[in-house]
C-alpha positions as a printed Julia matrix, in Angstrom:
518×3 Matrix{Float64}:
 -10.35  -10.07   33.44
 -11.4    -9.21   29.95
 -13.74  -11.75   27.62
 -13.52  -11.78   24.46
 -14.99  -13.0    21.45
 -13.78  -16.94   20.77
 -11.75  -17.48   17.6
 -11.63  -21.26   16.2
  -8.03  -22.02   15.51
  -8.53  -24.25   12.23
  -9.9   -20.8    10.8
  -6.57  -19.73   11.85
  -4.76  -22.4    10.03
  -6.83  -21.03    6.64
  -5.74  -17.64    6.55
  -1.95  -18.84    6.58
   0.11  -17.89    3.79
   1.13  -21.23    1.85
   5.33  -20.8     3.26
   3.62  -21.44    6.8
   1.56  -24.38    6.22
   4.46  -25.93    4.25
   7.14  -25.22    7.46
   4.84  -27.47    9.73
   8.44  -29.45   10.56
  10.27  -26.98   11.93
   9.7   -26.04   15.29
   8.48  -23.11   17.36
  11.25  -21.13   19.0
   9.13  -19.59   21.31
   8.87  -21.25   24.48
   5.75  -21.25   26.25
   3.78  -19.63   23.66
   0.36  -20.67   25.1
   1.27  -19.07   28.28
   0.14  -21.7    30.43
   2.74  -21.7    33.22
   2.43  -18.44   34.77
   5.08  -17.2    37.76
   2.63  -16.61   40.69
   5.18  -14.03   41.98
   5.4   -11.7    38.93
   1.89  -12.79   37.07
   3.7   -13.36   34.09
   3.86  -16.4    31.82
   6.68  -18.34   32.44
  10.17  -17.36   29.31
   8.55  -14.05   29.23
   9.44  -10.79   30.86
   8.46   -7.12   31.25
  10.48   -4.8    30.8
   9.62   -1.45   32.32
  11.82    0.36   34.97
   9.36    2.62   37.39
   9.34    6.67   36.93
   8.42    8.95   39.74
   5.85   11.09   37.56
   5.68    8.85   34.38
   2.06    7.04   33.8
   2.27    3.49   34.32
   2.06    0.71   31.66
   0.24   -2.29   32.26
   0.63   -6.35   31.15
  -1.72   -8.64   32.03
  -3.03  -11.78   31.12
  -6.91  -12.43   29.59
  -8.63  -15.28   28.91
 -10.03  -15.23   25.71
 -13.23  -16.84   25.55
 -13.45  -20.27   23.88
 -10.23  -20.87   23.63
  -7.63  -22.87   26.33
  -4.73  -20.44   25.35
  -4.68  -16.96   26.96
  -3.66  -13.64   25.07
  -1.6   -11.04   26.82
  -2.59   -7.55   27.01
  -0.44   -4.47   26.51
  -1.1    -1.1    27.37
   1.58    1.69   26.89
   2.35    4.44   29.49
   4.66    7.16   29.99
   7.16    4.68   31.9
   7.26    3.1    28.02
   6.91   -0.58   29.5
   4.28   -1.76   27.68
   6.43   -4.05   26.05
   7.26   -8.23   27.29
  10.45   -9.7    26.16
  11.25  -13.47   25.46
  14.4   -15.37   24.97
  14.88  -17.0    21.55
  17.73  -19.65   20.63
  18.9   -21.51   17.77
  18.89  -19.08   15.36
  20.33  -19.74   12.23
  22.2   -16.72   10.36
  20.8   -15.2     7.12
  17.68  -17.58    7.13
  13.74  -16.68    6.9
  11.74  -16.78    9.87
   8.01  -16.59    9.99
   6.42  -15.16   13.05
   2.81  -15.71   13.36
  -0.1   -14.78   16.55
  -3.19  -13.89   16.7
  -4.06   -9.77   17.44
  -7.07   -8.49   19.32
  -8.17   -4.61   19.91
 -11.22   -3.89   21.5
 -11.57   -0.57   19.28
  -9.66    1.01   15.94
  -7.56    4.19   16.41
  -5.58    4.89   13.01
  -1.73    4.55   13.79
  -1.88    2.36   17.01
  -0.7    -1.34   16.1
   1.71   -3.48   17.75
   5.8    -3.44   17.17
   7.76   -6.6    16.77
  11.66   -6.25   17.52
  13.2    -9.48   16.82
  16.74   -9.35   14.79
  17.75   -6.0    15.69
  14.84   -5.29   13.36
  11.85   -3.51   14.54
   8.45   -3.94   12.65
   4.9    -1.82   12.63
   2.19   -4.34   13.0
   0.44   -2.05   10.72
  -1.67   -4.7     8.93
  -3.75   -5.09   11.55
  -7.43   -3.06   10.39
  -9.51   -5.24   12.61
 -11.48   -4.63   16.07
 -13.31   -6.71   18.61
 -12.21   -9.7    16.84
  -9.15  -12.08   16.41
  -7.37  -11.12   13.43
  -3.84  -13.79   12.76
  -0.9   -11.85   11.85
   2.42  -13.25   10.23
   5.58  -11.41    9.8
   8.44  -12.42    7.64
  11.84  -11.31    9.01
  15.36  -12.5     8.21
  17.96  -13.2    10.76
  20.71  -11.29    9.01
  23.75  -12.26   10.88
  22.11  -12.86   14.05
  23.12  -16.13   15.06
  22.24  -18.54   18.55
  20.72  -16.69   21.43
  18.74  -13.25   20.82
  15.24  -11.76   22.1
  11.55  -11.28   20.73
  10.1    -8.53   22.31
   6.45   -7.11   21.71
   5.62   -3.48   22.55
   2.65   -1.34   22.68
   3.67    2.29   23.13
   0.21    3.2    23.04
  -2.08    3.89   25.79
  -4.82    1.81   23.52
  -5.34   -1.64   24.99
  -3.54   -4.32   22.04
  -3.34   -8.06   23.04
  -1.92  -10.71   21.05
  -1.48  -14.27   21.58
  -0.35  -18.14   20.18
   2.76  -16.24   18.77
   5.11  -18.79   16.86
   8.15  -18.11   14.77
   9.32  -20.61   12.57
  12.48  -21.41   10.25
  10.7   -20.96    6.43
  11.77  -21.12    2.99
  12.82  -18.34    1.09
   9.62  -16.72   -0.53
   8.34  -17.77   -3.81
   9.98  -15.39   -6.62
   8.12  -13.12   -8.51
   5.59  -15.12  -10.91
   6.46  -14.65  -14.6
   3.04  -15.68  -15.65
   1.39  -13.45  -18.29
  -1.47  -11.39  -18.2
  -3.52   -8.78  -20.61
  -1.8    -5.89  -20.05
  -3.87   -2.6   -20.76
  -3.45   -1.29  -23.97
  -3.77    2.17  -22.85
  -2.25    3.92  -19.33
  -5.98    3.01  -17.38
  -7.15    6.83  -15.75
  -9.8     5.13  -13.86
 -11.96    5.88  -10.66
 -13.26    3.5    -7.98
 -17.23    3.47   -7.36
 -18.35    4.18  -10.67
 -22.35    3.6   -11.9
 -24.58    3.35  -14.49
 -25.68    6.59  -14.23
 -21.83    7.74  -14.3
 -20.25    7.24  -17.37
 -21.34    9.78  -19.63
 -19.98   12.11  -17.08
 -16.8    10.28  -16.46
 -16.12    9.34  -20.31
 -16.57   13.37  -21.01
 -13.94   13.79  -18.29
 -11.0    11.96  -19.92
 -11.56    8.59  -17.32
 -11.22    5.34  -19.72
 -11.97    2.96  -17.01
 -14.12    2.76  -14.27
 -14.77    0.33  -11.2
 -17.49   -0.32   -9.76
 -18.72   -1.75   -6.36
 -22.13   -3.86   -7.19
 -21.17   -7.21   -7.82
 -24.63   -8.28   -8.81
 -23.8   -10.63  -11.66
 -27.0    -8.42  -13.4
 -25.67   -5.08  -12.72
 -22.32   -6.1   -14.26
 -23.66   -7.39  -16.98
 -25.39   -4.18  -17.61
 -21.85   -2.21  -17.04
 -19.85   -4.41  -19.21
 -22.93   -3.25  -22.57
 -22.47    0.21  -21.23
 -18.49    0.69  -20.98
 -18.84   -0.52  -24.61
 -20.84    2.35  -25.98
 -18.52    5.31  -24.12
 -15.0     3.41  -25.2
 -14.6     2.99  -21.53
 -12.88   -0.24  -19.77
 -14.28   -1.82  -16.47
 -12.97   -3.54  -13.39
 -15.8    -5.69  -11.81
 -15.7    -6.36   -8.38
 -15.38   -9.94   -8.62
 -14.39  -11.52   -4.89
 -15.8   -15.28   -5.41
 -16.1   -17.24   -8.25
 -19.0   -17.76  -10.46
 -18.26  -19.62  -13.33
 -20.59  -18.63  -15.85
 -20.37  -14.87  -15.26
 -16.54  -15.5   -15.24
 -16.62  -17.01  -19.05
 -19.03  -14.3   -19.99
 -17.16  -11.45  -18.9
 -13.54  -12.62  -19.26
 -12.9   -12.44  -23.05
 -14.83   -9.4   -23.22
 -12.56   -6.44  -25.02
 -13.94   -4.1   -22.63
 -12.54   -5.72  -19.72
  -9.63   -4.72  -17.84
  -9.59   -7.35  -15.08
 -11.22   -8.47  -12.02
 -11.11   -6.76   -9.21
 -10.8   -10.0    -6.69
  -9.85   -8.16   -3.32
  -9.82   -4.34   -1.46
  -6.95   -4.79    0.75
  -6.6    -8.34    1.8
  -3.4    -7.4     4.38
  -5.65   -5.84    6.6
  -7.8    -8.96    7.54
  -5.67  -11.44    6.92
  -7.39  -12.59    3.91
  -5.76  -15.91    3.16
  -3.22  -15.26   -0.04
  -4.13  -19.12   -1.14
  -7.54  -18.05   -1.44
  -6.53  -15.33   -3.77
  -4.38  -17.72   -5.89
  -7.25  -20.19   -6.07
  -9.85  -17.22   -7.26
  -7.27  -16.23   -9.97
  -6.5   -19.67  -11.48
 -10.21  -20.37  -11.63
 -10.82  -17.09  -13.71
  -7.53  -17.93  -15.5
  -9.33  -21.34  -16.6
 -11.96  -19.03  -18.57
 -10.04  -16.36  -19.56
  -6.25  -17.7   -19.49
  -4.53  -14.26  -19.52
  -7.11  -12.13  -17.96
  -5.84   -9.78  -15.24
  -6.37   -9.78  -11.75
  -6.13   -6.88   -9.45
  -6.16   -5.84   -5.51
  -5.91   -3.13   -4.12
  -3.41   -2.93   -0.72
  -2.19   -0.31    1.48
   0.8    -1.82    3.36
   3.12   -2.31    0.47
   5.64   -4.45    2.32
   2.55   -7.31    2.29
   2.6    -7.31   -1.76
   5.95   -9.83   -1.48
   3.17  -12.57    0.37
   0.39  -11.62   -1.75
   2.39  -11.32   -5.44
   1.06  -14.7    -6.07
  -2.98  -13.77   -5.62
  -2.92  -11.03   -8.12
  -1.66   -9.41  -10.95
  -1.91   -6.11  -10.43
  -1.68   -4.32   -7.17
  -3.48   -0.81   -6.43
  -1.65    1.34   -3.93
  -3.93    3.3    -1.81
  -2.26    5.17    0.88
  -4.4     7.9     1.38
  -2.51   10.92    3.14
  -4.33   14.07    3.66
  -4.5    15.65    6.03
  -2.33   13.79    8.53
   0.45   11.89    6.57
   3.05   13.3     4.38
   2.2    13.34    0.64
   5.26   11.32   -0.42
   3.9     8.5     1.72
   2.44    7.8    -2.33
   5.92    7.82   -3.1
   7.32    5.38   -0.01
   4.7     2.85   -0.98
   5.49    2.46   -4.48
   9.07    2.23   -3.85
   8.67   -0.44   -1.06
   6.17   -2.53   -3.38
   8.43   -2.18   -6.15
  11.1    -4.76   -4.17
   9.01   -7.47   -4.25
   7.29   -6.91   -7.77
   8.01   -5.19  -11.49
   6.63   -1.49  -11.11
   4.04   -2.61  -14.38
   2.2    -4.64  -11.65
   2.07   -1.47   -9.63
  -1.12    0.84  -10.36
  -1.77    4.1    -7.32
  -5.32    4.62   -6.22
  -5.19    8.53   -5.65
  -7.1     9.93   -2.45
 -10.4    12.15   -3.67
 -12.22   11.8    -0.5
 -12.34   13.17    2.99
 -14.48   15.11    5.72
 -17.75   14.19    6.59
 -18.34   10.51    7.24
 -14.51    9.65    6.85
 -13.62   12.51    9.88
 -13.88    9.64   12.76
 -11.37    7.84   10.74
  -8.56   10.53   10.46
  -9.64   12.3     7.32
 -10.97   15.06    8.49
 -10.81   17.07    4.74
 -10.46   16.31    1.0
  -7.38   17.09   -0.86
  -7.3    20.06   -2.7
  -6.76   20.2    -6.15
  -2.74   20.81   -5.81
  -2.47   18.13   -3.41
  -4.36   15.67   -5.55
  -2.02   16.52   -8.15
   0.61   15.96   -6.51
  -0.29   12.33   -5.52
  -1.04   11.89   -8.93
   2.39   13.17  -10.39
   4.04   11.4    -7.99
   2.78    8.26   -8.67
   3.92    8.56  -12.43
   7.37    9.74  -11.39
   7.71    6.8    -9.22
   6.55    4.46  -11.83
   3.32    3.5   -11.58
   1.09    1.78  -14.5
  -2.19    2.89  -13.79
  -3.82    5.08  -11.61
  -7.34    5.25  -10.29
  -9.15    8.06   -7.63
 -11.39    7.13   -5.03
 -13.59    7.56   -5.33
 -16.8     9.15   -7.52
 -19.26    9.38   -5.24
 -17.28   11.71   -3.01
 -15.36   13.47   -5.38
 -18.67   14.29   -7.42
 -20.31   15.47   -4.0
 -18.15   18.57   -3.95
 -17.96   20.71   -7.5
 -14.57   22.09   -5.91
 -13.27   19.08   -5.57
 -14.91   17.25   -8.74
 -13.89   20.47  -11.13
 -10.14   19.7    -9.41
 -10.0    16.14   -9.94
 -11.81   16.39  -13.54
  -8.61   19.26  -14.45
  -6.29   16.62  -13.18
  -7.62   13.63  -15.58
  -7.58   15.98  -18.23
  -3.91   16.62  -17.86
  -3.83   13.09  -18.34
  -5.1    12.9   -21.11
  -3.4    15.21  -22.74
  -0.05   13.09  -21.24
  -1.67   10.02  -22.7
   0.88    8.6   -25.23
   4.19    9.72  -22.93
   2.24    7.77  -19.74
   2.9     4.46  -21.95
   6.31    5.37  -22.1
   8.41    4.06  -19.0
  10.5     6.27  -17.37
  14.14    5.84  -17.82
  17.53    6.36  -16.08
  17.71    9.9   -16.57
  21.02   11.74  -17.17
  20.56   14.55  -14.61
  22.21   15.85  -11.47
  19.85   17.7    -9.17
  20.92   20.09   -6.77
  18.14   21.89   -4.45
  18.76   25.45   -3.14
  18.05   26.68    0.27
  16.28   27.39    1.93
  13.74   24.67    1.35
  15.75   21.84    0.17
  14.86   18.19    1.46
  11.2    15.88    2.11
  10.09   14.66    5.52
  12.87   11.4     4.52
  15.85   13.47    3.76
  15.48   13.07   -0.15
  15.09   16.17   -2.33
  12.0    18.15   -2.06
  11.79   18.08   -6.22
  10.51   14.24   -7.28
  11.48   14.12  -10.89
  11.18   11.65  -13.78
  12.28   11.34  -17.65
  10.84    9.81  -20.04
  12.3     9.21  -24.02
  10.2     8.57  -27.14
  12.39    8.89  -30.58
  14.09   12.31  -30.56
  11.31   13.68  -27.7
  11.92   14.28  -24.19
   9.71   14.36  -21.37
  10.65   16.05  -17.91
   7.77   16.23  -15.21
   8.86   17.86  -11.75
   7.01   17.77   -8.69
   7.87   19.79   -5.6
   6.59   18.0    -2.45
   6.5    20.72   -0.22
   3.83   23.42    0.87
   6.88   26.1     0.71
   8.42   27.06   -2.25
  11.38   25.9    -3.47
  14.17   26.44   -5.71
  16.69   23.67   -8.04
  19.07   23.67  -10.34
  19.13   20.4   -12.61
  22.03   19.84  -14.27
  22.78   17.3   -17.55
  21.5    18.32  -20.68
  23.57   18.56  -24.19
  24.92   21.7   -26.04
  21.98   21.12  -28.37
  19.14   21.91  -26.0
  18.87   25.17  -25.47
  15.83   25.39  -23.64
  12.75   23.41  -22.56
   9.11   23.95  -23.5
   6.1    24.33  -20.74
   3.55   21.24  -22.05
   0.81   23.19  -21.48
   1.88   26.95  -21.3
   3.57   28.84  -24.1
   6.84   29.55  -21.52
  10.12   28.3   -22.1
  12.69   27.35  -19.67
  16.3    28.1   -20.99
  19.39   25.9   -20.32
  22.91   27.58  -19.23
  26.03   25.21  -19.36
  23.73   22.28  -19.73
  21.16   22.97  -16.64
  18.37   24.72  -15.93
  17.59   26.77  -12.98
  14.01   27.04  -11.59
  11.41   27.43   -9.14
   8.43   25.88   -8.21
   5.83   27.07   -5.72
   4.3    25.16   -3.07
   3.03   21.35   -4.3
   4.0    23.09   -7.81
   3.81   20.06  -11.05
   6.04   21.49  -14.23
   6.0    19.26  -17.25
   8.34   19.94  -19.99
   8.87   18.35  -22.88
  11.9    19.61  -26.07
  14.01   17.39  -28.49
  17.29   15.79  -28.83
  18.62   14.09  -31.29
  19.95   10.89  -30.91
């Protein structure tokens, strides 16, 4: 039997999102969700089942039960094996077609191993607990999940295919109302595309103004320190995003108004500890009652949590940092996915710059090189981000390789500033990718591509996502372009029966830009 540390349910009832603590009527489907009456034959709580079928030669799962200390309620623990039964099954009924459930418990992990979180199948739907960041504590997790067409009588299963001990417990899933659509509410939108980086000091900006950054964040939330930031930004035409996590009301009124501002920076990935989104919506209508369009920004990492947090913040940072272990277009997935719960200009990308070291235990066992941070960083604009920040100075300044790379990069950017205020639109184009390399880790094409339209200018930036080269024809352009100019390098690209056709070597950007009349 395994004790752990005690967790005080009322806490529990805090870091709700507001749909749950407003669906108090509606009842728990799960029966037994306490796990009091156990079945002394199999060990198992009473409604709830394993599901494992023994394999000469395959390791075995385990289920057990564990007391967690302080509490009456027990957790059950699940332990993946080769046999795959780490996984317990209950019965649900009463299920209502086409209707928003809420399922909430509480998580526990002894230890963090990146990748290894609990799976939910419930609705012929199977979700990645992956908002789960913390260890050798409770953490409460809530999924939202509609029924679809399931209707009556259908199962809730939990599975760990992991051989990492994960226990959860108090599970509940309730009927809810429809979430809360996206809040029209106004803020100060930057004037400028913000090219910022994450950790920023004092001591920094001369360095990062010189570099083509025009904003900067910075960690210290010493209401002196910021103070001394917000006089400096102001002297190197920089803007700043304060860390600003609790309320102080006089510092609030004093920085809010402030031209140099570009918002608050109120929370660094709330999903992953279950910070309560109330408490986010109460920090951001006190700072709206000193500043009443000032914007608010948080940074997250499991996009498909923006749709409970949309309320807490304005602006939402993207940070899926992917080298060396994750594809690069995982930049791409998270944009997309965030962009279904909110407009893509409340979507900014935080762009990896970090790695080895200190950061190896953790699964980033190298920096991105310079093509790969490019990469991130074209991808982000072709998928429509409003903003994009690195992460962060300290380590990218560590390395000259990697702080020459990153310092190119922002450059670019620079030069790109007036088209990155231009959205991307529809574009006219048929893409067709040549073998052998043709497709991304998802199927798409390996060439990400965007357009963007300013008067009678064009602006085409490709991106291949792949470490192999690869080749495209892109098809769509008028009798009047004949070709397509390199941004940067006197080259042109000419156009055959209205398409180009091109190559681009491995994790290969192209940015062209020509005329058309209108």
């Amino acid at each position: 039997m395994i004790k752990w540390f005690a967790w005080i349910l009322a806490a529990w009832q805090l870091c709700l999102p507001t749909a749950v603590q407003g669906a108090g009527t509606c009842p728990n489907l799960i029966r037994n969700p306490g796990f009091e009456a156990v079945d002394p034959a199999s060990g198992m709580p009473r409604s709830w089942r394993r599901q494992v079928k023994a394999t000469l030669g395959a390791s075995p799962s385990q289920v057990y039960l564990c007391q967690v200390e302080g509490q009456q309620g027990k957790f059950l623990a699940l332990i993946g094996g080769g046999d795959r039964g780490g996984r317990v099954v209950s019965e649900l009924a009463g299920i209502r077609p086409h209707t928003d459930y809420l399922l909430e418990f509480l998580a526990y992990r002894p230890n963090f191993v990146n990748g290894v979180y609990l799976e939910v199948e419930v609705f012929g739907q199977r979700r990645v607990c992956n908002q789960h960041f913390s260890w050798r504590r409770v953490q409460p997790l809530w999924l939202r999940i509609n029924s679809g067409a399931c209707r009556g009588r259908t199962t809730l299963v939990f599975d760990n295919p992991h051989p990492e001990v994960l226990a959860f417990g108090a599970p509940r899933l309730r009927r809810v109302r429809p979430p809360v659509a996206e809040s029209n509410t106004p803020f100060r939108r930057p004037e400028t595309f913000p090219v910022g980086i994450f950790g920023a000091t004092l001591e920094s900006l001369p360095e990062l103004k010189a570099a083509g950054f025009n904003a900067v964040q910075s960690y210290n939330s010493e209401p002196e320190h910021l103070r001394q930031m917000a006089k400096a930004v102001r002297r190197f035409g920089l803007k700043i995003l304060p860390n600003f996590r609790r309320y102080e009301p006089d510092l609030s009124r004093e920085l809010g108004n402030l031209p140099d501002l570009l918002g608050f920076y109120i929370e660094d990935e709330p999903e992953g500890r279950s910070i309560s989104p109330e408490s986010l919506v109460n920090l951001k209508q006190q700072l709206r009652q000193d500043s009443a369009d000032v914007l608010t920004a948080v940074a997250m990492l499991r996009p498909q949590m923006v749709a409970e947090y949309r309320r807490g913040a304005d602006v939402f940072l993207l940070d899926p940092y992917p080298v060396p272990s994750m594809p690069l277009t995982w930049m791409a997935d998270c944009i997309e996915e965030a962009a279904q719960h909110v407009s893509r200009q409340r979507l900014w990308a935080v762009v990896q710059a970090f790695g080895g070291g200190r950061y190896v235990k953790d699964g980033w066992a190298r920096r991105p090189t310079y093509m790969e941070m490019r990469v991130l960083t074209y991808l982000a604009l072709v998928h429509g981000a409003h903003g994009v920040f690195y992460f962060s100075y300290p380590e990218a300044r560590s390395s000259p390789e990697a702080w020459t790379g990153l310092t190119r990069i922002v450059g670019q950017l620079r030069d790109l500033q007036v088209w990155l205020a231009v959205p991307n639109t529809r574009s006219p184009f048929t893409l067709e990718m040549l073998p052998p390399y043709q497709t991304d880790y998802r199927g798409r094409p390996a060439v990400h591509y965007a357009w963007k339209k300013k008067n009678g200018d064009r602006l085409l930036i490709l991106v291949n996502v792949l470490d192999q080269p690869v080749s495209f024809r892109l098809a769509g352009f008028p009798p009047q372009v004949a070709w397509l100019q390199d941004f940067w390098l006197p080259i042109k690209t000419v156009t055959l029966q209205g398409d180009i056709r091109e190559n681009l070597g491995p994790y290969e950007v192209r940015v062209y830009r020509y005329q058309q009349s209108t």
